[in-house]
C-alpha positions in Angstrom: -25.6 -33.7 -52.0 -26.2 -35.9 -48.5 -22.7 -37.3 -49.2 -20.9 -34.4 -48.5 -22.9 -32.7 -45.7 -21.3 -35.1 -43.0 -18.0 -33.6 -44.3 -19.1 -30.0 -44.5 -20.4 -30.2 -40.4 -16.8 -32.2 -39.7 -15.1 -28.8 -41.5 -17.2 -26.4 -39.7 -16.9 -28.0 -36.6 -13.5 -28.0 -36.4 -13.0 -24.7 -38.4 -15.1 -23.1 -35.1 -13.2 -25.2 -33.1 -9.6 -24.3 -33.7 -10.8 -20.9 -34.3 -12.4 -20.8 -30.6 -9.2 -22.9 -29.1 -6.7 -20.0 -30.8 -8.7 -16.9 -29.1 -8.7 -18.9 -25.9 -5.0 -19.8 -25.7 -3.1 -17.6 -27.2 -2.6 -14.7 -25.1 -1.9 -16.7 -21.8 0.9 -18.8 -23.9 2.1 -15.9 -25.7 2.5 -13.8 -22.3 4.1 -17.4 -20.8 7.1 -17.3 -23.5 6.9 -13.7 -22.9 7.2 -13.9 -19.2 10.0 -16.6 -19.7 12.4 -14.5 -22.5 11.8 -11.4 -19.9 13.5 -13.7 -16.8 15.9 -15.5 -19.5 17.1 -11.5 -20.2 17.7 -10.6 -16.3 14.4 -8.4 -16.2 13.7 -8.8 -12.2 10.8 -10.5 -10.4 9.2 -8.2 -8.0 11.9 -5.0 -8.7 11.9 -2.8 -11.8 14.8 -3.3 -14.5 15.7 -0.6 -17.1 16.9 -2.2 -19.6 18.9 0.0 -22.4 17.6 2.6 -24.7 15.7 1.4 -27.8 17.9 1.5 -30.9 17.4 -0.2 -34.1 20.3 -2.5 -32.8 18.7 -3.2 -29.4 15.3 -3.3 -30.8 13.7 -6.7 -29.2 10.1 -5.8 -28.6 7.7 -5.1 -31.5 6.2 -1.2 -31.5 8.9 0.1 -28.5 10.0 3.4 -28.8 12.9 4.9 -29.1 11.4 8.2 -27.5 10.3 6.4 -24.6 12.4 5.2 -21.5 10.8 1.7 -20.2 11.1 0.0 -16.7 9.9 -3.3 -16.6 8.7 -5.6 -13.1 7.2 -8.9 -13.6 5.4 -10.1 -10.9 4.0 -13.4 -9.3 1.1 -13.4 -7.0 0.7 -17.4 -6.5 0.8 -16.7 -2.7 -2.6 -15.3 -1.9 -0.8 -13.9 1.1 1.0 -11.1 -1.1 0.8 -8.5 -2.3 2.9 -6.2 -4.9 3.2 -2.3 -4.0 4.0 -0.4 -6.9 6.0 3.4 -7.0 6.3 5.8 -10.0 8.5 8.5 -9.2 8.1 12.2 -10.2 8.8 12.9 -14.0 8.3 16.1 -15.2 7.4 15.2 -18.6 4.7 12.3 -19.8 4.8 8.5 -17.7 2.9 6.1 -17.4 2.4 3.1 -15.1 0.5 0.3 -16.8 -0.7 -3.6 -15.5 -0.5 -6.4 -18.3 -1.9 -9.8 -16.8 -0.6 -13.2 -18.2 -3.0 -13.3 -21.0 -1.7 -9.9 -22.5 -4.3 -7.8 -21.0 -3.9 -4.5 -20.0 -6.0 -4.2 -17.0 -5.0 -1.2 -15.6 -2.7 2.1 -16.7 -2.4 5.5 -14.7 -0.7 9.0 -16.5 0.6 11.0 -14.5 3.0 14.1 -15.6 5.3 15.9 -12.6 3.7 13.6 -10.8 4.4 10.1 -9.0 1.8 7.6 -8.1 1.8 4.4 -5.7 -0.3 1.7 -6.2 -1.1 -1.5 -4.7 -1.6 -4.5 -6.9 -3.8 -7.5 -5.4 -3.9 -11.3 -6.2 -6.6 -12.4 -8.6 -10.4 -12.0 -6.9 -8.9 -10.2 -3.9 -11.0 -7.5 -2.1 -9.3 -4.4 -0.3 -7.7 -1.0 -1.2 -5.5 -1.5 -4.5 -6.2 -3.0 -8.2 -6.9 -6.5 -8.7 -5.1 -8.7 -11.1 -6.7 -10.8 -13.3 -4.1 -13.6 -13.2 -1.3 -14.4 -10.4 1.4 -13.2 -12.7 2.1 -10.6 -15.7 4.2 -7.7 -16.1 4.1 -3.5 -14.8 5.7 -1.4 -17.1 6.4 2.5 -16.5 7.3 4.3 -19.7 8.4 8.0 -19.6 8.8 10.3 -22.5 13.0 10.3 -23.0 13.6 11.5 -26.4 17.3 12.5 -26.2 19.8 10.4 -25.0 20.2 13.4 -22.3 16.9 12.9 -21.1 17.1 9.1 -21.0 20.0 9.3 -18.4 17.7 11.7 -16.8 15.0 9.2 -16.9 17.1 6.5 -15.8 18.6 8.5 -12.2 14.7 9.1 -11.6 13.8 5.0 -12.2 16.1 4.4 -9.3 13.1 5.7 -7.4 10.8 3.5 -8.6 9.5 0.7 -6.4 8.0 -2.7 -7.8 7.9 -5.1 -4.3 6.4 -8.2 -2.9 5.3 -7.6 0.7 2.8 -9.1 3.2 0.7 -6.7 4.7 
């Protein structure tokens, strides 16, 4: 029985180990290749990109809907001098704006219907008026409720309001 408890401690150990290591690293390399396949498919840094309307053809994120119109914004706060200043335009049906850090995290998400909303995103552990971000980059995503192909052109004339931009105040 003594023989194999030095092997048992070894399996445990690194059972814990890998298990610790995988919850710890995952989401910041997952939202790193995520980050990466967004630039590599022309979605802007610091301005919001519509990309097309979510068919089963054009299907490329897991869960999207094809109810929803989606405008995405990555951004990069590595300058501790920036800032980003976010803009939702008025929709009159359901929208949201929503924050997604670079380890997946959704730190922050505002609904607002026939409504728009302006916020300002700060650089990690920044103080002042605005939402902090946990990490210096990650993604804002506004989705608005589109469900005909009528009312995704509709959505899409109103996302040419929306404002995703790096400034120095």
């Amino acid at each position: 029985m003594k023989r194999f408890l030095g092997p048992l401690i070894v399996l445990v150990l690194a059972t814990v180990g890998a298990h610790w290591a995988t919850l710890a690293y995952a989401p910041s390399i997952i939202m790193d290749r995520a980050l990466t396949m967004l630039k590599n498919r022309g979605i802007s840094e610091h301005a919001f990109t519509t990309p097309q309307r979510i068919t089963p053809q054009t299907q490329a994120v897991v869960r999207s809907s094809p109810d929803l119109f989606y405008s995405l914004c990555r951004y990069d706060l590595s300058d501790p001098e920036t800032v980003v200043d976010v803009t939702m335009a008025r929709w009159p049906n359901y929208q949201s704006l929503s924050f997604f850090d670079g380890n997946t995290n959704n730190f922050a998400t505002f609904r607002r219907q026939d409504a728009s909303e302006t916020v300002r995103l700060l650089g990690p552990g920044k103080k002042g008026v605005g939402i902090s971000s946990p990490t210096a980059r990650g993604v804002i995503l506004i989705r608005r409720l589109a469900p005909t192909q009528e009312a995704f052109d509709e959505a899409s004339q109103v996302a040419q309001d929306d404002a995703c931009e790096l400034v120095t105040p």
